[in-house]
Each structure stands twice: as structure tokens, then as C-alpha cells.
PyMOL Python script that loads the backbone (N, CA, C, O; Angstrom):
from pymol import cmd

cmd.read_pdbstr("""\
ATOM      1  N   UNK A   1       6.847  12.496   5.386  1.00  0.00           N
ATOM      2  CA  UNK A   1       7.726  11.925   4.376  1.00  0.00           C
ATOM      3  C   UNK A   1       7.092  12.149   3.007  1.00  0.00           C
ATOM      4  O   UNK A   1       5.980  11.834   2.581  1.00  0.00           O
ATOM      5  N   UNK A   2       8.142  12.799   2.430  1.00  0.00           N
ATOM      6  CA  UNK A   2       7.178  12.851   1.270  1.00  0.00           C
ATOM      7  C   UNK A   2       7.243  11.305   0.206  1.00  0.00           C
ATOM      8  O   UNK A   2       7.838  10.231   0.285  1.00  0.00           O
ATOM      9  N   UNK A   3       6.216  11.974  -0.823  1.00  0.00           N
ATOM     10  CA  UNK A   3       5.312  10.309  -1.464  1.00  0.00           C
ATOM     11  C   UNK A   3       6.564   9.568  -2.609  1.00  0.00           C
ATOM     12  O   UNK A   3       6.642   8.393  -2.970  1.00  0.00           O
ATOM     13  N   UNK A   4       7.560  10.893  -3.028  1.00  0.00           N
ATOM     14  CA  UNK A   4       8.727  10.089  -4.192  1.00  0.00           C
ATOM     15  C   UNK A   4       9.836   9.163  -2.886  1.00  0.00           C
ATOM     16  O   UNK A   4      10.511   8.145  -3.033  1.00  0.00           O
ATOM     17  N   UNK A   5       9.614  10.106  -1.577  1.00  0.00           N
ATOM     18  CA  UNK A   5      10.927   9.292  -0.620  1.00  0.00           C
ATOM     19  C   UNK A   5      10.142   7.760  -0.309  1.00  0.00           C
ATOM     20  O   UNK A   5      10.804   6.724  -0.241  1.00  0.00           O
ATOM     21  N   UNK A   6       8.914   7.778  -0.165  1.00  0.00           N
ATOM     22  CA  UNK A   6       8.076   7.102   0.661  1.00  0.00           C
ATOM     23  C   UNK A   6       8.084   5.791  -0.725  1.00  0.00           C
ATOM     24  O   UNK A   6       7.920   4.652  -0.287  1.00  0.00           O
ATOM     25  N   UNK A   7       8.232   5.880  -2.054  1.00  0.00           N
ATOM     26  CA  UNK A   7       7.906   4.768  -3.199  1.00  0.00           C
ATOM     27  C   UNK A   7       9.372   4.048  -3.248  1.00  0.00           C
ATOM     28  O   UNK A   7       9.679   2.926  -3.651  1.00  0.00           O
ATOM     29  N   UNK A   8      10.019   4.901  -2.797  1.00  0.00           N
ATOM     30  CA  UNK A   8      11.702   4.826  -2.968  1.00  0.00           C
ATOM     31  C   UNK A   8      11.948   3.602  -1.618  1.00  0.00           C
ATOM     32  O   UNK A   8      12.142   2.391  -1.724  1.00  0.00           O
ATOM     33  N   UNK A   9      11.849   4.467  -0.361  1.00  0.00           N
ATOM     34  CA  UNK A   9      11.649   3.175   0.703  1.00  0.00           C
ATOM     35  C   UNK A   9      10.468   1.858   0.155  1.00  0.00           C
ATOM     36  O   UNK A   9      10.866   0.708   0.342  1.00  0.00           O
ATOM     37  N   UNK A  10       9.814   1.940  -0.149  1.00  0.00           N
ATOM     38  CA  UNK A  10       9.622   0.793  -0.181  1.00  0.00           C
ATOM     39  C   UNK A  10      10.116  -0.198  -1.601  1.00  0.00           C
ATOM     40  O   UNK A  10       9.926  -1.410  -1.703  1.00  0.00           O
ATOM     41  N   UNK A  11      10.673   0.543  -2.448  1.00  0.00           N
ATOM     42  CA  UNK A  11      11.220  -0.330  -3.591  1.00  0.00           C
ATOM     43  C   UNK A  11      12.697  -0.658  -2.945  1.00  0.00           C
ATOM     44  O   UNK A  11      13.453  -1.246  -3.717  1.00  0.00           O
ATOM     45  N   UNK A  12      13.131  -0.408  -1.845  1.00  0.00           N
ATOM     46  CA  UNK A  12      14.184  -0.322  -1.068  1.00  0.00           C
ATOM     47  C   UNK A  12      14.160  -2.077  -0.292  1.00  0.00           C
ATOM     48  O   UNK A  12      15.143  -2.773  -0.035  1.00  0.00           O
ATOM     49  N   UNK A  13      12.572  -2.434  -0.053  1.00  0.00           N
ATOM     50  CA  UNK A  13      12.517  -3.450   0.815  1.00  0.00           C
ATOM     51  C   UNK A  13      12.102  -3.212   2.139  1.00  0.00           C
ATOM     52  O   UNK A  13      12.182  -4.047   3.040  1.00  0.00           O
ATOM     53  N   UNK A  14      11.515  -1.694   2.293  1.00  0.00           N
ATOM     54  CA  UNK A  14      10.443  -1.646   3.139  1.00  0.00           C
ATOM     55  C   UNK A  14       9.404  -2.609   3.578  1.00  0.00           C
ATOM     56  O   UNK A  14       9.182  -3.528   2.790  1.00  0.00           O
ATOM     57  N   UNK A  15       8.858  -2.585   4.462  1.00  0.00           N
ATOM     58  CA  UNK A  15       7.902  -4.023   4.744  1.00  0.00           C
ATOM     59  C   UNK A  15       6.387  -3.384   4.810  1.00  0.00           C
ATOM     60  O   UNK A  15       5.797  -2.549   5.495  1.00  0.00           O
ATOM     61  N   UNK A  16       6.113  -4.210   3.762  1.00  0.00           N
ATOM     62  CA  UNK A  16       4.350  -3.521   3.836  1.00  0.00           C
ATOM     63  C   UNK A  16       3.828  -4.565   4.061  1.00  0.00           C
ATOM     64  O   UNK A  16       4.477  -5.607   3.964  1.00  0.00           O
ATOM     65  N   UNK A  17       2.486  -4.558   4.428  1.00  0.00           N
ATOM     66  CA  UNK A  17       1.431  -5.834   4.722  1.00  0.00           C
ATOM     67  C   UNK A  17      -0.083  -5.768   4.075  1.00  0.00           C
ATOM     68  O   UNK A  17      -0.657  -4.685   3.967  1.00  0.00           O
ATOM     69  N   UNK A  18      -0.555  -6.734   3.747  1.00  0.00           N
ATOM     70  CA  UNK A  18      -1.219  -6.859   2.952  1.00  0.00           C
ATOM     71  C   UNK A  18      -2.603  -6.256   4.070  1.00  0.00           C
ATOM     72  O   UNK A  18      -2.513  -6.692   5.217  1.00  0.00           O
ATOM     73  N   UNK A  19      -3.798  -5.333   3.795  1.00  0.00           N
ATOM     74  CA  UNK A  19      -4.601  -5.167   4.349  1.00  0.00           C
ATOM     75  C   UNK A  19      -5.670  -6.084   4.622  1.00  0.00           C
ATOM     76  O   UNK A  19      -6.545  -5.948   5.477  1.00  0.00           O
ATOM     77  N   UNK A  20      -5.495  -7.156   3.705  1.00  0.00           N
ATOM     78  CA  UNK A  20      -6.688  -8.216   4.243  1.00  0.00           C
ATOM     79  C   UNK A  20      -5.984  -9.544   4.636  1.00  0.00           C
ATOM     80  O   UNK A  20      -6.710 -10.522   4.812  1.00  0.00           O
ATOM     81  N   UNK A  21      -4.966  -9.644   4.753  1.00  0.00           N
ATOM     82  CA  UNK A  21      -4.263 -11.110   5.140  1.00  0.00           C
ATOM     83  C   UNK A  21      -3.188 -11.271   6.377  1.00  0.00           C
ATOM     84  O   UNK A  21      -2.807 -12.238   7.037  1.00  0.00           O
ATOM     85  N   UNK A  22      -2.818  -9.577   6.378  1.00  0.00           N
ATOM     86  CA  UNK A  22      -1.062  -9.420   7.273  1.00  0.00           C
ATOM     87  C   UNK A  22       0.004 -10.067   6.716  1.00  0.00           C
ATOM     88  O   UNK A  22       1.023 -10.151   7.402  1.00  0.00           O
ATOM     89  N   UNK A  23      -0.011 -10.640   5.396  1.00  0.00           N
ATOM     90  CA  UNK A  23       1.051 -10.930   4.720  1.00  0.00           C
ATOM     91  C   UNK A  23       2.202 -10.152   4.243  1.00  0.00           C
ATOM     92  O   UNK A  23       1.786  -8.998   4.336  1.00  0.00           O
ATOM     93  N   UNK A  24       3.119 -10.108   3.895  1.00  0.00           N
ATOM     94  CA  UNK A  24       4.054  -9.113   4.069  1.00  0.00           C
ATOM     95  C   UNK A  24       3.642  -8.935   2.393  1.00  0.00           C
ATOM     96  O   UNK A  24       3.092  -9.866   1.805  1.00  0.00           O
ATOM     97  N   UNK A  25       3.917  -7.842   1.806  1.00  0.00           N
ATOM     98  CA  UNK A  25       3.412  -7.809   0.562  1.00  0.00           C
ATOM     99  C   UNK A  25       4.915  -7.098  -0.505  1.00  0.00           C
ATOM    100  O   UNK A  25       5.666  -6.174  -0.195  1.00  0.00           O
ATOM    101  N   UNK A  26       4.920  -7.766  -1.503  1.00  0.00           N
ATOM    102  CA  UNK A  26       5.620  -7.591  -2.640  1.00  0.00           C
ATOM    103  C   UNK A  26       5.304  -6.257  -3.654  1.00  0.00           C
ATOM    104  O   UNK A  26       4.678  -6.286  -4.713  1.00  0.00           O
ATOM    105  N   UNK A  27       5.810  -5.310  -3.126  1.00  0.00           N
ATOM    106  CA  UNK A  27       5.569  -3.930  -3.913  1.00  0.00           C
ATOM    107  C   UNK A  27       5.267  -3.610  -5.153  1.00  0.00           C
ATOM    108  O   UNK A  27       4.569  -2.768  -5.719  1.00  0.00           O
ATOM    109  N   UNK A  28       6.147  -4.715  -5.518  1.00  0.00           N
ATOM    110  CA  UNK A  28       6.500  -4.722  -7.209  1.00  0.00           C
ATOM    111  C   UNK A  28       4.868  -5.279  -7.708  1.00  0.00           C
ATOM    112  O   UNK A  28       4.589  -4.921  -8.852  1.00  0.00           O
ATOM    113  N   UNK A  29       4.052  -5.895  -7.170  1.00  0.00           N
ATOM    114  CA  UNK A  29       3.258  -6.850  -7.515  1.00  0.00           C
ATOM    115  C   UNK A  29       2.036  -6.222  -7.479  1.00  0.00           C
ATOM    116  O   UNK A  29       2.081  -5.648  -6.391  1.00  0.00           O
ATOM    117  N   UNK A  30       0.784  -5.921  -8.063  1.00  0.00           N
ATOM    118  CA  UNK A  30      -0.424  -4.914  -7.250  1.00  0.00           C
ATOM    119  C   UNK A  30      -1.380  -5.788  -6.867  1.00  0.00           C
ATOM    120  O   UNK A  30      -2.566  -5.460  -6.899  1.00  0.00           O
ATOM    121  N   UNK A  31      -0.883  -7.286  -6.364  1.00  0.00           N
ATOM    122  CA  UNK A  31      -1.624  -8.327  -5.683  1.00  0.00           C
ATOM    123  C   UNK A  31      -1.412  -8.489  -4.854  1.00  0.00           C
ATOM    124  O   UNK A  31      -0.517  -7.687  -4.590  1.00  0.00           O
ATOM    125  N   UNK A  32      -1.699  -9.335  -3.660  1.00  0.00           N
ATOM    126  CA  UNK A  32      -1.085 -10.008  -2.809  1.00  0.00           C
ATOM    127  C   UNK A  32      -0.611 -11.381  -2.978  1.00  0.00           C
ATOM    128  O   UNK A  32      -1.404 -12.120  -3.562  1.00  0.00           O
ATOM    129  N   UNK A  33       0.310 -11.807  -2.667  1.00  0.00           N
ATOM    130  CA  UNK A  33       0.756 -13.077  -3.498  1.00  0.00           C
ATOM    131  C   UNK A  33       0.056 -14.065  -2.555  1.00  0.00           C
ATOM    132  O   UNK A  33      -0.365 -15.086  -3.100  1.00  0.00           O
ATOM    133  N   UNK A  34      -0.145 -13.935  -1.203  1.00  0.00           N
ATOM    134  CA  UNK A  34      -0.842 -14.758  -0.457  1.00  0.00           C
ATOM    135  C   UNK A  34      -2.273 -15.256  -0.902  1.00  0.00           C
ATOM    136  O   UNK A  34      -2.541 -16.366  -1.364  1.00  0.00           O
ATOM    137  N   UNK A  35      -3.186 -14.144  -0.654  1.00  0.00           N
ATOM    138  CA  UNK A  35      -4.910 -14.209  -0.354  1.00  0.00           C
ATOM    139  C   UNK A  35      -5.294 -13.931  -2.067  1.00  0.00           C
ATOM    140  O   UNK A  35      -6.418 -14.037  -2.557  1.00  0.00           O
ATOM    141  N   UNK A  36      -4.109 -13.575  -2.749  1.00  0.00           N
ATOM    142  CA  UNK A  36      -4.074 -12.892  -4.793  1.00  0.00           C
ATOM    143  C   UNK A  36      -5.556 -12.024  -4.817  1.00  0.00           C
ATOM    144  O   UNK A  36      -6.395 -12.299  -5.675  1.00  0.00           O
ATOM    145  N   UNK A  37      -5.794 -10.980  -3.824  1.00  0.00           N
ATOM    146  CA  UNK A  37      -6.457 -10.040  -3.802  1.00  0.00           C
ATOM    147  C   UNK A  37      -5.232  -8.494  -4.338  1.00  0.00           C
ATOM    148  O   UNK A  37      -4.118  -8.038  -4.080  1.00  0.00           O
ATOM    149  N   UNK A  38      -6.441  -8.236  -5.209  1.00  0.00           N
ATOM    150  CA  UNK A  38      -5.980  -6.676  -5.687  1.00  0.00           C
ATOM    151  C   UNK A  38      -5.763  -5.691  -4.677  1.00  0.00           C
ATOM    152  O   UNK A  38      -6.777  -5.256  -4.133  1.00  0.00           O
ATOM    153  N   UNK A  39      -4.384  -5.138  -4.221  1.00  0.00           N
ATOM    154  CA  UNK A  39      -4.273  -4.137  -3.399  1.00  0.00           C
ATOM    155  C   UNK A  39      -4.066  -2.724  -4.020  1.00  0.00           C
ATOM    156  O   UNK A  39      -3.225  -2.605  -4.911  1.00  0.00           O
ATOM    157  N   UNK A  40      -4.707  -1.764  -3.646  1.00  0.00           N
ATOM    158  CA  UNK A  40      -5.017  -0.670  -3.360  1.00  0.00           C
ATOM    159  C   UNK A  40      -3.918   0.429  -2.589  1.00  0.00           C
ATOM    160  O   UNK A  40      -3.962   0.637  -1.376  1.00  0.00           O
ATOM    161  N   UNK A  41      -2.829   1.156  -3.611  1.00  0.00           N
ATOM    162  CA  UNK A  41      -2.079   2.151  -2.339  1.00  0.00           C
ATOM    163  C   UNK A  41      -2.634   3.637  -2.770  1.00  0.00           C
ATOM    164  O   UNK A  41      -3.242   4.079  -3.744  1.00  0.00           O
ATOM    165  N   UNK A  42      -2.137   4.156  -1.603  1.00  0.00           N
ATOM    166  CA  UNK A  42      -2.240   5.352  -1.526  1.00  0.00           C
ATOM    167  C   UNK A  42      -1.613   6.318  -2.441  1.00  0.00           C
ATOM    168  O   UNK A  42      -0.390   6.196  -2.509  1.00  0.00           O
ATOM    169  N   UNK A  43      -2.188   7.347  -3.240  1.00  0.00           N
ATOM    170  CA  UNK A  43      -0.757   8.255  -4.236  1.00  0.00           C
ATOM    171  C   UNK A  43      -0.414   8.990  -3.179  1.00  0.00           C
ATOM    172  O   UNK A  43       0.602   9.586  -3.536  1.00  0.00           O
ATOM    173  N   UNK A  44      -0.653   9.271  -2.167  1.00  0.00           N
ATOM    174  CA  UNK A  44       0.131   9.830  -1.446  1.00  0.00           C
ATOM    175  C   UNK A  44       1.266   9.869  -0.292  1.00  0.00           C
ATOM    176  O   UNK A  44       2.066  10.725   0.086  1.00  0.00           O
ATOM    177  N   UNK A  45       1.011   8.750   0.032  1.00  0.00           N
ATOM    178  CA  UNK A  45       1.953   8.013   1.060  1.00  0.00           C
ATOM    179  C   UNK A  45       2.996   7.158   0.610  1.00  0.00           C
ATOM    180  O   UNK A  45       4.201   7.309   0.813  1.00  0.00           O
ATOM    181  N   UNK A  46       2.198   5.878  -0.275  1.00  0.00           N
ATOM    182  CA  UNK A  46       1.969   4.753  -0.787  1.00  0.00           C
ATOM    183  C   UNK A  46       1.832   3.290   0.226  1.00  0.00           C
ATOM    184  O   UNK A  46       2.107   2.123  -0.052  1.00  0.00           O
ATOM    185  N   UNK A  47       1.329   3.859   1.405  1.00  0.00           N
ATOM    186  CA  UNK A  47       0.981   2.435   1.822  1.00  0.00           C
ATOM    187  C   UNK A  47      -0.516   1.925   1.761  1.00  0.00           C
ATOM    188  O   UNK A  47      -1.562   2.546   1.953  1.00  0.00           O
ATOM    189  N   UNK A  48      -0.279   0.533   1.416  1.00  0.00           N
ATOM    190  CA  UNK A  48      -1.917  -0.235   1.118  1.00  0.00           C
ATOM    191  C   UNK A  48      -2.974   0.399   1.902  1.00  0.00           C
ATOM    192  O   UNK A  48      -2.700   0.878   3.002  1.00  0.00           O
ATOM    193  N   UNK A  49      -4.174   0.443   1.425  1.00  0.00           N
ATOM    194  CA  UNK A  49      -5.697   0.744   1.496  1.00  0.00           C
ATOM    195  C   UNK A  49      -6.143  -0.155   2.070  1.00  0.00           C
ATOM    196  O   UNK A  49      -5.823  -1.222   1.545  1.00  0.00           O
ATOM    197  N   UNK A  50      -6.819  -0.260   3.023  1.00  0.00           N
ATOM    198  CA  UNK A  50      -8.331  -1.034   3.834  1.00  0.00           C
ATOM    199  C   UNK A  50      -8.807  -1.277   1.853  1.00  0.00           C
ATOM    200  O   UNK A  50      -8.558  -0.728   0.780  1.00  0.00           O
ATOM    201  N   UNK A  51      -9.603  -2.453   2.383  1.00  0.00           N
ATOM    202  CA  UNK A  51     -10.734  -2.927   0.955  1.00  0.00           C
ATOM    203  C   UNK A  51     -11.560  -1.406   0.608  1.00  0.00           C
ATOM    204  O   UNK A  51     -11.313  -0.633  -0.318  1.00  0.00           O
ATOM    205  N   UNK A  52     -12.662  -1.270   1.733  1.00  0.00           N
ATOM    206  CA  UNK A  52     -13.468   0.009   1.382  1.00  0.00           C
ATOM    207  C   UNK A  52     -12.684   1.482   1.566  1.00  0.00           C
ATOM    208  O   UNK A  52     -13.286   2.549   1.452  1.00  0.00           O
ATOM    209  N   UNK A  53     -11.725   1.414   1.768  1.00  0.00           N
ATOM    210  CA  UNK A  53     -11.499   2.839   2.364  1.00  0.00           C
ATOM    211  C   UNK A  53     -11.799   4.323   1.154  1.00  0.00           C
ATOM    212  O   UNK A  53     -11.247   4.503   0.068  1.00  0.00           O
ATOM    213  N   UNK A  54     -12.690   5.062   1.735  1.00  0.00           N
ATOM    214  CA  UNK A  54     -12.940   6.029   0.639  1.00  0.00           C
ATOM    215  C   UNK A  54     -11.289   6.993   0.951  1.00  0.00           C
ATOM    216  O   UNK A  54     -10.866   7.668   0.013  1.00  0.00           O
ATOM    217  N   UNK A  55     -10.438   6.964   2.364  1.00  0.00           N
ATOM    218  CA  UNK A  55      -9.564   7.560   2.632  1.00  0.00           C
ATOM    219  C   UNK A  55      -8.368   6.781   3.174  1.00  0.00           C
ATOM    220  O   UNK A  55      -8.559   5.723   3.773  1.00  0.00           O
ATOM    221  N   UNK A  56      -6.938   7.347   2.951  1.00  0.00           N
ATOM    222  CA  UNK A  56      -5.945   6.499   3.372  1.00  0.00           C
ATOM    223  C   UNK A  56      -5.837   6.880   5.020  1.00  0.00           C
ATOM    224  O   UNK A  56      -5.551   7.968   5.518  1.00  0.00           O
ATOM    225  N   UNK A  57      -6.169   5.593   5.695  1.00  0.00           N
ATOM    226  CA  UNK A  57      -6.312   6.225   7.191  1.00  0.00           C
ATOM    227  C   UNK A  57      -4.335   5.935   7.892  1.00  0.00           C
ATOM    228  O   UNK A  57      -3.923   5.481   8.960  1.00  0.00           O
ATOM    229  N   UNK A  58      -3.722   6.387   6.839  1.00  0.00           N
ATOM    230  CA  UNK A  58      -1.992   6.735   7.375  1.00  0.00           C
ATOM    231  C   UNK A  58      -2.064   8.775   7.349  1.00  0.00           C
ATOM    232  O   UNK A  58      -1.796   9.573   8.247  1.00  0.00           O
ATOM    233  N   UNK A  59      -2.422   8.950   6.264  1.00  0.00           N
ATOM    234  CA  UNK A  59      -2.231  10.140   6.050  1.00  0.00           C
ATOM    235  C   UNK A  59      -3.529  10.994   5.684  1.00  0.00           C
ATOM    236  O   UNK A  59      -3.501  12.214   5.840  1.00  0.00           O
ATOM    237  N   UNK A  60      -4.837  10.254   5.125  1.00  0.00           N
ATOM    238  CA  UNK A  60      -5.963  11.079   5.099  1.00  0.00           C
ATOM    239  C   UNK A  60      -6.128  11.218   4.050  1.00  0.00           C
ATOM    240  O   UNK A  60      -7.209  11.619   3.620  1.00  0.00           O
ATOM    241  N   UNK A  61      -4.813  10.850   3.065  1.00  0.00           N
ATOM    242  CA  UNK A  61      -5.757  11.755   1.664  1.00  0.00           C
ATOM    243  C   UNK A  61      -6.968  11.012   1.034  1.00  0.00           C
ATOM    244  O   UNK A  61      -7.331  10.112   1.791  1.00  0.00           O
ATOM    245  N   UNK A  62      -7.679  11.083  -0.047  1.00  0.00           N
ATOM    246  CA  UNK A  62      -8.040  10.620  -0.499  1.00  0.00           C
ATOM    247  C   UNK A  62      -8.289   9.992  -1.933  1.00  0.00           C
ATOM    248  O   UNK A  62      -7.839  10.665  -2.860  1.00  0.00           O
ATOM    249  N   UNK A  63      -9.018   8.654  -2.311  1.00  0.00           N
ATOM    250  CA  UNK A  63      -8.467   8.257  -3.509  1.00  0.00           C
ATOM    251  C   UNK A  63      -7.958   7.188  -3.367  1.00  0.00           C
ATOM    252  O   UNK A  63      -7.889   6.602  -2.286  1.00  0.00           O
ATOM    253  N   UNK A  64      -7.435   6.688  -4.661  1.00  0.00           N
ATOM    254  CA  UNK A  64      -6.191   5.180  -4.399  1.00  0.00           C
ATOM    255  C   UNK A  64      -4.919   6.284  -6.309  1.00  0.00           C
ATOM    256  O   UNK A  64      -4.725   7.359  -6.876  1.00  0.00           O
ATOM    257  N   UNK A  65      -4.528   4.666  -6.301  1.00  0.00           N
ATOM    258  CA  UNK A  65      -3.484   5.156  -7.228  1.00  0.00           C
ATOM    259  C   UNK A  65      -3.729   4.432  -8.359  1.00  0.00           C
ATOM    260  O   UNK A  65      -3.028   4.591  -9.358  1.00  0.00           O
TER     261      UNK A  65
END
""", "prot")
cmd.dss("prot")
cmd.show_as("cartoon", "prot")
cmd.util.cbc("prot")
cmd.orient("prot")
């Protein structure tokens, strides 16, 4: 999927989850509204980052956004 379809689904109401809580997470927001930790997406996918991840382990690339 590419990364403009992939920002699109989720401004759509896709369901993402927060990597350190499993909270469902608010796209619009680059927090989590739960645990209000800074999340981390991918420019290439765009789904949330592990805390350390030097790589997005959905798709591999590397980096954040």
C-alpha cells in the first residue's frame, strides 16, 4: 500500500494503537491521549514505531517522520 493511500486510510478512521499502551490512538494528535507519550510513525507506511525502533518492523524502512 502505498504511504499517500496508507495517511489517507488512516485520516479515514483507520484504527491504530498506541505502541506503549494498546490504546487506540488519535492520528490527528502526535501523542497518545491515554499514557500522553510522544508517538513516533513511520514516513513510510505510517503506522506507529516501537519506543526504540531504529526500523519500522511493518515494512522495514527506516527512520521516523
Amino acid at each position: 500500500m502505498a504511504a499517500e493511500e496508507k495517511r489517507s486510510d488512516m485520516q479515514a478512521g483507520v484504527e491504530c494503537v498506541c505502541p506503549f499502551c494498546d490504546a487506540e490512538l488519535d492520528v490527528s494528535a502526535p501523542w497518545c491521549q491515554v499514557c500522553q507519550v510522544m508517538v513516533r510513525f513511520c514516513a513510510v507506511c505510517g503506522e506507529p514505531l516501537p519506543k526504540d525502533a531504529d526500523e519500522c518492523p511493518g515494512c522495514g524502512a527506516a527512520g521516523e517522520e
